[in-house]
Every structure is written in structure tokens, then in C-alpha cells.
N, C-alpha and C positions, 0 to 999 in steps of 0.2 A: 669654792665649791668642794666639798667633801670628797674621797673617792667613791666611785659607786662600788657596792657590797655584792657581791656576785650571789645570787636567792639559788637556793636546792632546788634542781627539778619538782614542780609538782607536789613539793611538801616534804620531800627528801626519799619519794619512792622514785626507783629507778626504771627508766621508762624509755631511757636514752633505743630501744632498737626501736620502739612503737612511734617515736615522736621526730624520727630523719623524716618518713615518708609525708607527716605532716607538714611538717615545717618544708617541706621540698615543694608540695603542693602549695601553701602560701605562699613562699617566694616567689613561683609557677604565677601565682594570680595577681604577683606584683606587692602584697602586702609587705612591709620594711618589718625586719627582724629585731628584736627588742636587747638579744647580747652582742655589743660592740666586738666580740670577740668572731664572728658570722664568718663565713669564708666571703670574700666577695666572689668569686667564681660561681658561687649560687646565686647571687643577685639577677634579675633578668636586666638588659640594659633598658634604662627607661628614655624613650623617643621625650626630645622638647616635646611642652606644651605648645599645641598648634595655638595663633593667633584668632583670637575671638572676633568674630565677625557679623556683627548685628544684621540681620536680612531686613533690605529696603521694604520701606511699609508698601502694599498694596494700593496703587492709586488707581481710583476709580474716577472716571471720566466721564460726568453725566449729562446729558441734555440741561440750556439754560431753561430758569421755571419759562411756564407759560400761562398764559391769559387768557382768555375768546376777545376774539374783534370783531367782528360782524362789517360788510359792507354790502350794498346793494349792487348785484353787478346783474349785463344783462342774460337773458335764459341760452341765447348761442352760449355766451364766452362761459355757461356753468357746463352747458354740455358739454363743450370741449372738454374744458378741466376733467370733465367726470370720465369719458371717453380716453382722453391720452392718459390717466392715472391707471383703467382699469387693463388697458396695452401695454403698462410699460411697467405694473402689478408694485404701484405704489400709492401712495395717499396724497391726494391735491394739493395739502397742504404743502409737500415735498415740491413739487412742481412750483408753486407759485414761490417760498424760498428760494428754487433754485434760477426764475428768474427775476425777483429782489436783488439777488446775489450780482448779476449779470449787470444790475441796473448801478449797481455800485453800491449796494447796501452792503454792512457787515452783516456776515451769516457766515459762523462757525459749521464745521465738518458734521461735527457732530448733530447739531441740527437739523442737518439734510439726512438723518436717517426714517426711517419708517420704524415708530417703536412698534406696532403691531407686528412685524415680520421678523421680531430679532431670534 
């Protein structure tokens, strides 16, 4: 590789009192200086690059799909349901999962919420 050729300020006008405070303020902002010949005492010292750290994606935890089922139950056992839901300011459906749940049936967390109330 050739030696590098040291270039005239600026085109060979002299300019050297105007162009410390520049170049002070670049080194200031971090930018690297282009003559090898630089003070390094002007240098700012540059911290390691921190380790890149991809942020965990957002998991969203939804209710499993749902269907209608329909059964014919008697007019007490809907009262009830309808009665203990409207005391305990939740939806029957909740109720009756939570004793499915009881009976040994799988029933996730998440499906024992009330989506109307979230």
C-alpha cells in the first residue's frame, strides 16, 4: 500500500484557528478523525458495544375456541345457575366450568374467566 499523501486544508486555504473548534466538537460527538496524525488525548474514550438483546416476543394467552351446546336442564337447576352467577357477578357458564372442573374434567385457568368483565 502506498504512503498516504497528507491533502492541504480545505484546498490550501488556511483555516487551521476556524477548523480546532470543529473538529473538537466532532471528536466531542464521537465522530473518528480522518489524519492519522490526531492527538489521541482528543479522542473521547469509546465504551464497548453493549450486547444486543432481542426482547422476548409478547405472548398472548387466549381463551380455547368455543362452540354452543345446548342441554335441556330443569327450570330450579337454571334458576339457581342464574341466581348464584348474578351474587357472585359472573356468567353461568363460569359456574358450571368451574364445577366440570371439580368433577375431573380438564378446564384451563383461562377459561374460567368471564370475558364480559375483563
Amino acid at each position: 500500500m502506498p504512503p498516504k499523501v497528507p491533502r492541504p486544508p480545505l484546498g490550501g486555504i488556511d483555516v487551521s484557528a476556524d477548523i480546532d473548534p470543529i473538529r473538537e466538537y466532532g471528536l466531542k460527538k464521537g465522530f473518528l478523525p480522518t489524519d492519522p496524525a490526531e492527538p489521541a488525548g482528543l479522542r473521547p474514550a469509546q465504551p464497548p458495544p453493549a450486547p444486543v438483546v432481542a426482547p422476548e416476543p409478547v405472548r398472548v394467552i387466549r381463551p380455547a375456541a368455543t362452540r354452543p351446546w345446548q342441554a335441556m336442564l330443569p327450570d330450579y337447576l337454571i334458576e339457581a345457575l342464574r341466581q348464584a352467577a348474578a351474587r357472585e357477578g359472573t356468567a353461568q357458564k363460569v359456574i358450571v366450568l368451574r364445577a366440570l372442573r371439580e368433577a375431573g374434567f380438564r378446564v384451563d385457568d383461562i377459561d374460567l374467566q368471564d370475558l364480559r368483565r375483563r
